[in-house]
C-alpha positions as a Markdown table, in Angstrom:
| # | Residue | x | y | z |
|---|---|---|---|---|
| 1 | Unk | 0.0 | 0.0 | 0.0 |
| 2 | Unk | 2.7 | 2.3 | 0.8 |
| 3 | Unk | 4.6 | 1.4 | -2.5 |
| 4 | Unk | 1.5 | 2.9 | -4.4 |
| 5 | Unk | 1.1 | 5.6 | -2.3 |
| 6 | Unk | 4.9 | 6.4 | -3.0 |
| 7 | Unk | 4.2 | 5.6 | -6.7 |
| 8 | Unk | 1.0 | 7.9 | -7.4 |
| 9 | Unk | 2.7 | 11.2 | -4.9 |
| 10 | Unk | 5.6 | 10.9 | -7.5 |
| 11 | Unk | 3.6 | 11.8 | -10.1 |
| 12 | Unk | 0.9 | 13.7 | -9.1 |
| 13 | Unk | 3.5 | 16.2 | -7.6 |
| 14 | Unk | 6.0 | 15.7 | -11.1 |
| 15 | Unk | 3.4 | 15.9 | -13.8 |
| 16 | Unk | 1.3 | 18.7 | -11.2 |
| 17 | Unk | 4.1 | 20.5 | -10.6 |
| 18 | Unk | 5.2 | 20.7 | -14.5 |
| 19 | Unk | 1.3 | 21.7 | -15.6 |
| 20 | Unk | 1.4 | 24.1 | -12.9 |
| 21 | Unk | 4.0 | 25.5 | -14.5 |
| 22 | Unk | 1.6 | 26.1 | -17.5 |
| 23 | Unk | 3.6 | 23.4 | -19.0 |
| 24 | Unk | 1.5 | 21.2 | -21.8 |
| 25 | Unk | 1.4 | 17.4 | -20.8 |
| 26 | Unk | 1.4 | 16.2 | -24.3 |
| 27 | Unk | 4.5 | 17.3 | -25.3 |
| 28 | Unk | 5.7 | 14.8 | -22.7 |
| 29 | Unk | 4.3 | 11.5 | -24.8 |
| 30 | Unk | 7.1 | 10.8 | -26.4 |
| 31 | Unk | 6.5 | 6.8 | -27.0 |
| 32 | Unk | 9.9 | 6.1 | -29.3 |
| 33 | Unk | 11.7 | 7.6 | -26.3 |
| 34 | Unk | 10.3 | 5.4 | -23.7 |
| 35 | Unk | 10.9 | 2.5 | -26.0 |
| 36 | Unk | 14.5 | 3.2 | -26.7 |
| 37 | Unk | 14.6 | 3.7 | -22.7 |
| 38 | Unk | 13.0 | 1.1 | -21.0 |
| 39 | Unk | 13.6 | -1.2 | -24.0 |
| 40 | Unk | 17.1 | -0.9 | -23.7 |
| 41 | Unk | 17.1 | -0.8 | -19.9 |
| 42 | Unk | 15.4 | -4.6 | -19.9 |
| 43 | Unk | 17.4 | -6.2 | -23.2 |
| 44 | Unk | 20.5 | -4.9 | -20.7 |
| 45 | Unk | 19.0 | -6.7 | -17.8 |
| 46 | Unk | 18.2 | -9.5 | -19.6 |
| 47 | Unk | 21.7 | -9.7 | -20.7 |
| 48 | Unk | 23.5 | -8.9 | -17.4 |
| 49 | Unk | 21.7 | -11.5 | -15.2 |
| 50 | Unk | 21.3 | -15.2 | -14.9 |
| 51 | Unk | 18.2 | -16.7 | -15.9 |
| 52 | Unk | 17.3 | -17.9 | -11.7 |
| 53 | Unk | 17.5 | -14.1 | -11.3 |
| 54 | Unk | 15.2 | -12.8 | -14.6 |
| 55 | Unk | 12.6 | -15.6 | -13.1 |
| 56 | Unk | 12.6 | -14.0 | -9.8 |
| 57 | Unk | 12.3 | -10.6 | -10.9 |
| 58 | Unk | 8.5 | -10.9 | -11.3 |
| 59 | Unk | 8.4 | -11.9 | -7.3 |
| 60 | Unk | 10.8 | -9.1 | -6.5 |
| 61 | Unk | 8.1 | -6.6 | -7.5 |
| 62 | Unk | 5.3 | -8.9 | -5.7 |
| 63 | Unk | 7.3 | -8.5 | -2.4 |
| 64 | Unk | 8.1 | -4.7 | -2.9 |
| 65 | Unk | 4.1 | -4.2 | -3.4 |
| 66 | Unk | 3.1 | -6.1 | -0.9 |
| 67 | Unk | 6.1 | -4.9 | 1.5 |
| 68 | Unk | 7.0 | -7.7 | 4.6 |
| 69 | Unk | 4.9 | -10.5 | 5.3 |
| 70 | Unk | 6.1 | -10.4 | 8.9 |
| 71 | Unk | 4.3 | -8.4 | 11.6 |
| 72 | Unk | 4.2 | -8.2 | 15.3 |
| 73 | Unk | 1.6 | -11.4 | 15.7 |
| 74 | Unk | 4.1 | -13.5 | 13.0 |
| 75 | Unk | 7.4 | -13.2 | 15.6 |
| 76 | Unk | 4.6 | -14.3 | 18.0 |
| 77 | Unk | 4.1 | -17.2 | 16.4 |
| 78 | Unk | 7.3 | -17.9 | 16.2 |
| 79 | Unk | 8.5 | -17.8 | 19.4 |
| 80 | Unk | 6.0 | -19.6 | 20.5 |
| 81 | Unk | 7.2 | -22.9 | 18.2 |
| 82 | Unk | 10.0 | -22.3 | 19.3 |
| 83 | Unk | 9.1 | -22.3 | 23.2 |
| 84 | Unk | 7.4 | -25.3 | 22.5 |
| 85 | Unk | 10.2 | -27.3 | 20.8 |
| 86 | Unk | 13.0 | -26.1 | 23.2 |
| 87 | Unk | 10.5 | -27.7 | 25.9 |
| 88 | Unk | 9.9 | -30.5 | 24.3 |
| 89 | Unk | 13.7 | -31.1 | 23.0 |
| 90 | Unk | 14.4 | -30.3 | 27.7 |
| 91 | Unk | 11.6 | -32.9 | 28.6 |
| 92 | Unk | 12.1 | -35.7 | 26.5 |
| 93 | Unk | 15.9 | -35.1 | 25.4 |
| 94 | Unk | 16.6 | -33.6 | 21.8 |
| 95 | Unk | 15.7 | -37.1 | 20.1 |
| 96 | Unk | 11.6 | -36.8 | 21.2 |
| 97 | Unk | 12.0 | -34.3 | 18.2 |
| 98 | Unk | 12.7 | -36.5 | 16.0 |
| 99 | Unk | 9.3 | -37.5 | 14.7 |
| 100 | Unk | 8.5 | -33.8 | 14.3 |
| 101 | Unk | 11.3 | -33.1 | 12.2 |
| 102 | Unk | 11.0 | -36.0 | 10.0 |
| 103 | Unk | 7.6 | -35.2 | 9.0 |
| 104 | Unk | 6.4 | -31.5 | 9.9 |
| 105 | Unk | 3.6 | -31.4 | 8.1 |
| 106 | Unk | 2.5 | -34.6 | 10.4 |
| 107 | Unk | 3.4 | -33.3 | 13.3 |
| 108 | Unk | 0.7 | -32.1 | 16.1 |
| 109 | Unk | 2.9 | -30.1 | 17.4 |
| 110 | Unk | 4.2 | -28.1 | 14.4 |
| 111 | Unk | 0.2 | -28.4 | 13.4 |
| 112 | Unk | -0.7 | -25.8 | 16.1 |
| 113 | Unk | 0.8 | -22.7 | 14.2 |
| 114 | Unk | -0.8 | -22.7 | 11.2 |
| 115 | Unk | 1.5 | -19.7 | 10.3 |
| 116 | Unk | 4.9 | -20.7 | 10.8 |
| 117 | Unk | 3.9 | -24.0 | 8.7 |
| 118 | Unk | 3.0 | -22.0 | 5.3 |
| 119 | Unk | 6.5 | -20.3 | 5.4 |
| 120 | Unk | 8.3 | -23.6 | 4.1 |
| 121 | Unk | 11.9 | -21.8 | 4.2 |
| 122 | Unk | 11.9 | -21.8 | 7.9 |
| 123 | Unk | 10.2 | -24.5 | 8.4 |
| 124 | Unk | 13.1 | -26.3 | 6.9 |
| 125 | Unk | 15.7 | -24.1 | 8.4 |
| 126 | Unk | 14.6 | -25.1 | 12.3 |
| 127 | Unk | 14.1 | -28.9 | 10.9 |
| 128 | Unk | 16.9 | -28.9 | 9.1 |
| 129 | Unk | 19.1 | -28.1 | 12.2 |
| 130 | Unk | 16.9 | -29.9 | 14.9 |
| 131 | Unk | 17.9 | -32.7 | 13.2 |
| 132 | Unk | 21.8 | -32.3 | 13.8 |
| 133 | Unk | 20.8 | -32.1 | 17.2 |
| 134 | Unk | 18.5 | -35.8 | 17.0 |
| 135 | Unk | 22.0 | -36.7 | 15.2 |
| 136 | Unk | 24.3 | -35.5 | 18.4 |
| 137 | Unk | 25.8 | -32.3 | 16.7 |
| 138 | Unk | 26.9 | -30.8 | 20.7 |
| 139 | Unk | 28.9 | -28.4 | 19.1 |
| 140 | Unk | 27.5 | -24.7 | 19.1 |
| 141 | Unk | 30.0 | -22.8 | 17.0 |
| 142 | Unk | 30.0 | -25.5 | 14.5 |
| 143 | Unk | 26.5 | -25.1 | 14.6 |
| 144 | Unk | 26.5 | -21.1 | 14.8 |
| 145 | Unk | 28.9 | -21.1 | 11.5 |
| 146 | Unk | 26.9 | -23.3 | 9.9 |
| 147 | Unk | 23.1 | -21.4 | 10.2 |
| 148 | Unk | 24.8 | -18.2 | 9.5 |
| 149 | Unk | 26.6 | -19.6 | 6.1 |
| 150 | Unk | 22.9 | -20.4 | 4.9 |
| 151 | Unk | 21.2 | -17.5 | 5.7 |
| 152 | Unk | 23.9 | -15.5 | 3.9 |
| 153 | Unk | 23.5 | -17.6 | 1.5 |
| 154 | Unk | 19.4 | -16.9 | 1.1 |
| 155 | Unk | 19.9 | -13.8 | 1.7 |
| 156 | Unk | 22.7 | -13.4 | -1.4 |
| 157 | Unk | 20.1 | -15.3 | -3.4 |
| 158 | Unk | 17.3 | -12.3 | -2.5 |
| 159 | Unk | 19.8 | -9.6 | -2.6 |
| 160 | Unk | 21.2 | -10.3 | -6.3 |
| 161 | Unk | 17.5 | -9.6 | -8.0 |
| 162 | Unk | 17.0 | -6.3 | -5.8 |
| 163 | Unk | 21.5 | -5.5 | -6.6 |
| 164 | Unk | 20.3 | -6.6 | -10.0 |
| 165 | Unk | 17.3 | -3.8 | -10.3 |
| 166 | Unk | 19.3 | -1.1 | -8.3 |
| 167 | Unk | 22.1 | -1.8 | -11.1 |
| 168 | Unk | 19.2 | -1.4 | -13.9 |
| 169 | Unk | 17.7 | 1.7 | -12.3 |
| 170 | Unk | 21.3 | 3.7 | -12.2 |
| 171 | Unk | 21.5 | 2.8 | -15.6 |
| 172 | Unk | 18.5 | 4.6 | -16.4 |
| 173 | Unk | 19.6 | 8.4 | -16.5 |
| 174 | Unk | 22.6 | 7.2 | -19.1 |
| 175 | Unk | 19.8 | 6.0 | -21.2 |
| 176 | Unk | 17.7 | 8.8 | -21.3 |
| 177 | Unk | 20.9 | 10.7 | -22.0 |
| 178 | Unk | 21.3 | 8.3 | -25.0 |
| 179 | Unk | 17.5 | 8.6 | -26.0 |
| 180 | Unk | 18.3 | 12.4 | -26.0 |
| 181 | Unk | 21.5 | 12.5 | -28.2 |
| 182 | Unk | 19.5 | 10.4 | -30.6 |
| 183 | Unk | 16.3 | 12.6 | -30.6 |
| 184 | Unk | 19.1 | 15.9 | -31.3 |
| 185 | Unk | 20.3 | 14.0 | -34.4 |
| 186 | Unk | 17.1 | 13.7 | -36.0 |
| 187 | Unk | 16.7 | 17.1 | -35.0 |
| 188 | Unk | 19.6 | 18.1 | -36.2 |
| 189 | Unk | 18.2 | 16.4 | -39.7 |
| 190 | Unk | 15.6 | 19.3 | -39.6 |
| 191 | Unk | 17.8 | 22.2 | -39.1 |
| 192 | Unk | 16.1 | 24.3 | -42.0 |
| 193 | Unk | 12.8 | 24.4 | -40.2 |
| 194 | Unk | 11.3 | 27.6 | -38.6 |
| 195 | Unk | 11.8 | 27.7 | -35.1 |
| 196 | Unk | 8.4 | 26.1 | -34.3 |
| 197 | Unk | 9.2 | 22.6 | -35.3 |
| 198 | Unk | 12.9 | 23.0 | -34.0 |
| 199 | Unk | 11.5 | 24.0 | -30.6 |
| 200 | Unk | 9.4 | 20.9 | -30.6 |
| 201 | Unk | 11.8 | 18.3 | -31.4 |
| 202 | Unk | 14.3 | 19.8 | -29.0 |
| 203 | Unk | 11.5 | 19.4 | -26.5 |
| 204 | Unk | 11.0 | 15.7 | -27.2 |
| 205 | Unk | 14.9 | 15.1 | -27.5 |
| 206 | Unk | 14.7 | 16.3 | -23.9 |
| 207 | Unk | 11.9 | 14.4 | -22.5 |
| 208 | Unk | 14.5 | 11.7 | -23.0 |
| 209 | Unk | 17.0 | 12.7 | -20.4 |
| 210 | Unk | 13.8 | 13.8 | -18.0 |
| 211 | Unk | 12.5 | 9.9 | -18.0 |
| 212 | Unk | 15.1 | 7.9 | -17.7 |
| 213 | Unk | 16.1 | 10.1 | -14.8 |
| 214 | Unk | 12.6 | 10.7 | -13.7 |
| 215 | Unk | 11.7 | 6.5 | -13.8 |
| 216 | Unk | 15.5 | 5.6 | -12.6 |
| 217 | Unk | 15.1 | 7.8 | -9.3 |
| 218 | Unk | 11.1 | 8.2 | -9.0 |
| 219 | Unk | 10.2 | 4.6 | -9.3 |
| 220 | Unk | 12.9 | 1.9 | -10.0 |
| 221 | Unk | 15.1 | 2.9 | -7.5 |
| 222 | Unk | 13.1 | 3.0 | -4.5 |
| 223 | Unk | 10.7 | -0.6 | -6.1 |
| 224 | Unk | 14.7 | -2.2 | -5.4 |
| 225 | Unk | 14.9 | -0.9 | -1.9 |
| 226 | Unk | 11.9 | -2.0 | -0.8 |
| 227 | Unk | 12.2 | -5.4 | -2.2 |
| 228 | Unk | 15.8 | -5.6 | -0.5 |
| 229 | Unk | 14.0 | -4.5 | 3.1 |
| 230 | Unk | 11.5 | -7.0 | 2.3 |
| 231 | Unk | 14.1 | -9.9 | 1.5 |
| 232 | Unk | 15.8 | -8.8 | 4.4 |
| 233 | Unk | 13.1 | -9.4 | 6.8 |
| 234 | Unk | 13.3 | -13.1 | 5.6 |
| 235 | Unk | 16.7 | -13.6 | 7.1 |
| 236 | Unk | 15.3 | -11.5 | 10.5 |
| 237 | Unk | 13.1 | -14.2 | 11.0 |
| 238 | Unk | 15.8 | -16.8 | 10.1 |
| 239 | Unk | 18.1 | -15.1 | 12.3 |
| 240 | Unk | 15.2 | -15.7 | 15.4 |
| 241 | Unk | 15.5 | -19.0 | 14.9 |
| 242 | Unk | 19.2 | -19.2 | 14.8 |
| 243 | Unk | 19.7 | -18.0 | 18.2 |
| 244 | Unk | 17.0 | -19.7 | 20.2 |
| 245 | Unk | 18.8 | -23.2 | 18.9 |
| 246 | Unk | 22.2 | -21.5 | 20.1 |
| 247 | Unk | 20.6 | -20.9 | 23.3 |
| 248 | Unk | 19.5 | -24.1 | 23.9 |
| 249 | Unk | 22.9 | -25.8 | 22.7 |
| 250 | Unk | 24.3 | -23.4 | 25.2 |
| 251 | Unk | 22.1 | -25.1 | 27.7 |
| 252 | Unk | 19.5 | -22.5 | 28.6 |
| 253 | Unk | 16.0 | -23.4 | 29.6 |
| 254 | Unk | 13.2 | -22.6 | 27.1 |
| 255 | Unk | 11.9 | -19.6 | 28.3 |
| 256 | Unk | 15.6 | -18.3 | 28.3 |
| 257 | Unk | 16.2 | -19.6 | 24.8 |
| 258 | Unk | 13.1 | -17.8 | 23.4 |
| 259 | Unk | 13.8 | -14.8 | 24.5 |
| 260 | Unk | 17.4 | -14.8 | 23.2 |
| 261 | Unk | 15.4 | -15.2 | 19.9 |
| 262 | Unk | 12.9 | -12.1 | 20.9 |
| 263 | Unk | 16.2 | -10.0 | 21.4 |
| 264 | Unk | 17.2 | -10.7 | 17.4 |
| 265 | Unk | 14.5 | -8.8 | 16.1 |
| 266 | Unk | 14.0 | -5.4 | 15.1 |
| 267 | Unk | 12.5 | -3.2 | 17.6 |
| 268 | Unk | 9.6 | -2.0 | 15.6 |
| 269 | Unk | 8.8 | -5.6 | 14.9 |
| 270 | Unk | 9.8 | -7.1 | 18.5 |
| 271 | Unk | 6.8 | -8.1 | 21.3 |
| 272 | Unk | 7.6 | -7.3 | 23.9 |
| 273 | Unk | 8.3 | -10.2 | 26.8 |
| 274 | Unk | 5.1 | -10.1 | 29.0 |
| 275 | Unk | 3.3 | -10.8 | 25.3 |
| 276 | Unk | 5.5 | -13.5 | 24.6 |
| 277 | Unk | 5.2 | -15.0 | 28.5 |
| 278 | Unk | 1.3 | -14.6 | 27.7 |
| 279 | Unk | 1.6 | -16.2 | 24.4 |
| 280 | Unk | 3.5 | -19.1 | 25.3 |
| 281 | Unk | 1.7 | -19.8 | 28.8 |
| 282 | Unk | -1.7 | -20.2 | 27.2 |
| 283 | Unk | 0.3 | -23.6 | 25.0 |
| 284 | Unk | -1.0 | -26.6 | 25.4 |
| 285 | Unk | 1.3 | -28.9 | 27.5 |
| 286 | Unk | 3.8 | -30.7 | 24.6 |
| 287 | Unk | 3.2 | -34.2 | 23.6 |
């Protein structure tokens, strides 16, 4: 919601401002220059990535629309899983997880957070690495190097499409500036004209340089920042994860562990501990 917010002040206040002006709208449809722009601009991205990062592109935009899935009642969630296996892996030793982790979707305690279970990454994150622990990896900073190697590694594989549309949005100004050059040529075709139609095409040569630096730092630009802040809240939530294991391996109780995990997040995202102690008191007693 914000994006379009964002998206319709940029031009109301752009094309306002420039009518205000008493400047004439139409002179600004100039379709040949917005082809040779933003035609270029993709045929370069299309070029300059791979093919895993052209395909994700299309989601990009989705998450920069949509902005972060995760709110307040999500980390919730989450540390309430969390609080539950921690208690369970205390009570019954880290090998009465083993059924859980070995079929999630099965599992009647995973079952109870309906939530947590649709976000398959981190589902198999904390599986992945409660199943070390069913397989006697005692080792923490083994264990620490290892969770943080994969979450830099998801997060490089979210950062190179939003790198990859920052990269195509400062590329943007050089093509107007191209789209301009080109539109002074053919004006410079017409150079026996009155000054009528030479004031025109010089106007239109210029609308060149005005949208590739208008679309590169009105809209492209800040449509890759958001989908990088949205990609990064992804490995937040990873990172919540990460530590309440650490925690545990460290030998801290549940309720300890957890809120090592509720200190990893962001503070505008962060409940604070009286709602997690409510959260995780009103459980059901772990099977």
């Amino acid at each position: 919601m914000g994006l379009i917010v964002g998206i319709v002040a940029v031009i109301a206040c752009t094309i306002g401002g420039y009518m205000a002006m008493g400047g004439k709208v139409y002179v600004l449809w100039q379709p040949f220059e917005v082809v040779i722009i933003v035609g270029s601009a993709i045929g370069a991205y299309i070029t300059g990535n791979s093919k895993d990062v052209i395909k994700a592109t299309g989601g990009a935009f989705k998450a920069a629309m949509k902005g972060s899935k995760y709110k307040k009642e999500h980390y919730v969630e989450l540390l309430s899983v969390l609080y539950q296996v921690l208690k369970l892996a205390k009570t019954k030793g880290n090998l009465g997880l083993e059924p859980h982790v070995e079929n999630p979707d099965e599992s009647s305690l995973f079952n109870e957070f309906p939530g947590f279970m649709e976000n398959k990454t981190a589902v198999t994150f904390l599986c992945d690495y409660l199943r070390l622990l069913t397989l006697g990896c005692d080792d923490p900073h083994e264990m620490d190097t290892l969770m943080e190697e994969e979450i830099e590694t998801h997060h490089h594989e979210h950062a190179e499409v939003a790198h990859a549309l920052q990269t195509m949005a400062d590329g943007m100004p050089a093509l107007g500036i191209v789209a301009a050059v080109l539109g002074v040529i053919k004006t410079m075709g017409s150079i026996s004209e009155p000054p009528e139609v030479l004031g025109k095409l010089i106007g239109g040569a210029l609308v060149g340089t005005f949208l590739g630096v208008w679309v590169s730092y009105g809209f492209l630009a800040p449509i890759a920042g958001k989908a990088g802040s949205t990609f990064d809240a992804e490995g937040k939530y990873l990172q919540c994860i990460k530590a309440a294991i650490l925690a545990h391996m460290h030998g801290s109780p549940p309720a300890v562990s957890v809120e090592f995990a509720r200190k990893a997040l962001l503070s505008h995202d962060r409940p604070t501990f009286y709602e997690v102690e409510d959260a995780v008191s009103a459980l059901p007693p772990v099977q």
